[in-house]
C-alpha positions in Angstrom: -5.6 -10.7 12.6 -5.2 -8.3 15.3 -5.8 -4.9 14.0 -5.9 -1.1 15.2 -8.2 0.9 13.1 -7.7 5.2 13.0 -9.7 7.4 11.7 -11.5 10.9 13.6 -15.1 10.1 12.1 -16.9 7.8 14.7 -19.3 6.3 12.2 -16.3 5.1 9.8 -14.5 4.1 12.5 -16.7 1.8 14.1 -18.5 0.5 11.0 -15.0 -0.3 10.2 -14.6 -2.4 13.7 -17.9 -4.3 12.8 -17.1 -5.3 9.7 -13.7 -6.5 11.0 -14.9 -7.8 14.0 -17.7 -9.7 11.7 -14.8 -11.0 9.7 -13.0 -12.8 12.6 -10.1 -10.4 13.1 -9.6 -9.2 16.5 -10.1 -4.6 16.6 -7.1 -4.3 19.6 -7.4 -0.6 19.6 -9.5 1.8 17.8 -8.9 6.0 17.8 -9.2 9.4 16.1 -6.1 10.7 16.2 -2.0 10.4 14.6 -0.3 10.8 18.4 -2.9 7.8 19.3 -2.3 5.7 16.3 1.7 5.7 17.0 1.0 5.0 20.8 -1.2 2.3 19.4 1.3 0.6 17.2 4.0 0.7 20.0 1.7 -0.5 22.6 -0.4 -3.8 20.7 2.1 -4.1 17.3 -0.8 -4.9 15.6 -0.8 -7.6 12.6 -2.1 -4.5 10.6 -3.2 -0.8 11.2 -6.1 0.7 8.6 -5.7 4.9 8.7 -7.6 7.5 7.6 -5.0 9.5 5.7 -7.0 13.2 7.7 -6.9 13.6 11.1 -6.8 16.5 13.3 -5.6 18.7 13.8 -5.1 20.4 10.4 -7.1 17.6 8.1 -4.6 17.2 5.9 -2.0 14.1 6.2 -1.9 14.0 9.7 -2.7 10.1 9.3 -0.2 9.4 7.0 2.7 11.1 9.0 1.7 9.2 11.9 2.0 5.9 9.8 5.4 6.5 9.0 6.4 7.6 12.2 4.9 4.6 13.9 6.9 2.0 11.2 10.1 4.1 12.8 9.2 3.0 16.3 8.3 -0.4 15.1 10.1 -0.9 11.7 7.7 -2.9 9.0 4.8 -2.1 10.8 1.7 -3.0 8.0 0.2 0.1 7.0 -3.0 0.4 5.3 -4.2 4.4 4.4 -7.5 5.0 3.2 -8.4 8.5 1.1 -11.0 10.0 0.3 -8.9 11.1 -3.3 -6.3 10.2 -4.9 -2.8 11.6 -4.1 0.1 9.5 -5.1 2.7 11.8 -3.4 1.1 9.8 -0.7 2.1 6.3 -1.8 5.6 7.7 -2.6 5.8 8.8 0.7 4.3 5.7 2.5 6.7 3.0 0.0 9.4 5.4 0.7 11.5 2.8 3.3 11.5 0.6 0.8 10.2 -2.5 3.3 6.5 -3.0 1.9 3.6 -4.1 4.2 2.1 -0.8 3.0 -1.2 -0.1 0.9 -2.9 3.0 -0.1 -7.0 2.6 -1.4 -9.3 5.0 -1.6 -12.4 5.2 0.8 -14.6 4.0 -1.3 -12.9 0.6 -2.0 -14.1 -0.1 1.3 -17.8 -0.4 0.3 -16.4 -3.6 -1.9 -16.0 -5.7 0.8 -14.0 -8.6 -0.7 -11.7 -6.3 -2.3 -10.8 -4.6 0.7 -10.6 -7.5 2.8 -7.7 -9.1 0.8 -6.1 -6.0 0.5 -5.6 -5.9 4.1 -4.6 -9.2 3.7 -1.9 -9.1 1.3 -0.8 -5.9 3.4 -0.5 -7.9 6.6 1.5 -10.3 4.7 4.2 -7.8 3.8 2.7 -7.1 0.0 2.3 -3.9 -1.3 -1.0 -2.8 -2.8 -2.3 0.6 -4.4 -5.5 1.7 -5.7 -6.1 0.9 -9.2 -7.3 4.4 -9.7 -3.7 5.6 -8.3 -2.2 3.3 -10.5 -3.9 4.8 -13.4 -3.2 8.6 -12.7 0.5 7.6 -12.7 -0.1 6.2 -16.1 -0.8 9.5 -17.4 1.4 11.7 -15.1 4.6 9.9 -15.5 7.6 11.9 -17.2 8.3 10.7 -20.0 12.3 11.3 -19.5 11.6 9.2 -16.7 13.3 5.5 -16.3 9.7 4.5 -16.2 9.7 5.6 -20.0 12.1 3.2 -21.2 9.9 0.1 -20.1 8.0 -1.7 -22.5 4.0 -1.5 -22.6 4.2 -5.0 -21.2 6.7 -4.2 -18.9 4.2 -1.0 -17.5 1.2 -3.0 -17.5 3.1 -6.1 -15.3 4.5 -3.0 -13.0 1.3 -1.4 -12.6 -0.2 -5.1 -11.5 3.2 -5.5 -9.1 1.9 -1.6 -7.8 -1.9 -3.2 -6.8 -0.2 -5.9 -5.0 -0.5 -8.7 -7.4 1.9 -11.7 -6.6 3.6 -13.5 -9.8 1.2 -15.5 -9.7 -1.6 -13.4 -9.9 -0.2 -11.4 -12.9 0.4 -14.6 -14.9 -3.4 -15.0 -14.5 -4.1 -11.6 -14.9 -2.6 -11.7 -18.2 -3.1 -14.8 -19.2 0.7 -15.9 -19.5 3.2 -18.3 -17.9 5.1 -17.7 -14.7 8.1 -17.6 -16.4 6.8 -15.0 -18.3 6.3 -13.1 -15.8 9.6 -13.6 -14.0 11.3 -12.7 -17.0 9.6 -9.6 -17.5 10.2 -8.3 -13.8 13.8 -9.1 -14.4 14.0 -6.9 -17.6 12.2 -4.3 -15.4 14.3 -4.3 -12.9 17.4 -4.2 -15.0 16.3 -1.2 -16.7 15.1 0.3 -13.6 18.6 0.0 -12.5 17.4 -2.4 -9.0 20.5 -4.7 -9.0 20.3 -7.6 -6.7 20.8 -6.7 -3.1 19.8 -8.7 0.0 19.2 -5.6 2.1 16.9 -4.3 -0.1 13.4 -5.7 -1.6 13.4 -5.1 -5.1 9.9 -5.6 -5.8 9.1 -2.6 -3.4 11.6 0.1 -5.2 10.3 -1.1 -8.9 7.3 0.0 -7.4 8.4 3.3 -5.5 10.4 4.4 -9.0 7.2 4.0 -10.6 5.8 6.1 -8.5 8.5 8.9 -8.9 8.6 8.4 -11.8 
């Protein structure tokens, strides 16, 4: 894959190129800053961008704001943030175009090196993925009043698997069920989540985002 990787520390960033670069994927740009991530994106339109979610100046969701403003330039742009904690505001902003191709992990995921590969993966290929431990603070944050609320505890736990960017497939293993299973449950879901069919807009990504909000 051709990727650009951001981030302002110059130890992550490069130990980030070398275990790309390692893997076989092809590091077209590398820099420390939001301004150079969107010139990045617009210049190479990489297969996938990784982003430190802090960059200068301020240190606060400098990366993040340049992610989304470089998917406005180049519309589906793959996304990848990396955190050092957890703040799903930040996924709800990220999903909040509703085309996918986004992730959110936390730093540390990085250190499992499988894990993080496929994540970038799946992300390149247009999936969705979130940090389990995201996932898991919006399990106990979520209002209760919520549409959220009026899913099933099989119906959460399917979502939650949809929110780490787990294919039908993968869920069906996951939970040790038939694919049919699993694609009737995501149609109950996305009935009660109020997602009626519409070509214009992928379904799988606002289940996901309403979670979120929720």
């Amino acid at each position: 894959m051709r990727i650009v990787v951001a981030d302002d520390s110059v130890l992550l960033r490069e130990g980030l190129v070398r275990l790309l670069v390692e893997d076989g994927h092809h590091v077209v740009d590398a820099v420390g800053d939001g301004p150079s991530l969107v010139e990045a994106v617009r210049e190479h339109r990489p297969d996938v961008s990784i982003v430190d979610v802090r960059m200068p100046p301020t240190h606060t969701d400098e990366g993040l704001r340049a992610a989304i403003t470089a998917r406005t330039h180049v519309p589906g742009a793959p996304m990848l943030i990396l955190s050092q904690y957890v703040e799903a505001s930040y996924a709800g902003d990220l999903l909040a175009d509703g085309s996918g191709a986004v992730g959110y992990l936390l730093k540390d995921r990085v250190a499992r090196i499988e894990e993080f590969l496929d994540a970038l993966d799946r992300v390149a290929r247009g999936a969705t993925v979130l940090d389990p431990q995201v996932i898991a603070q919006l399990l106990t944050e979520r209002r209760r009043d919520s549409a959220v609320g009026t899913l099933t505890a099989r119906e959460r736990q399917i979502l939650a698997l949809m929110a780490e960017g787990c294919s039908n497939t993968a869920v069906a293993r996951r939970l040790v069920v038939s694919a049919s299973a699993v694609e009737k449950h995501i149609g109950n879901i996305f009935a009660k989540l109020g997602l009626l069919p519409d070509d214009a807009q992928h379904r799988r990504v606002l289940a996901v985002l309403t979670y979120l909000r929720g």
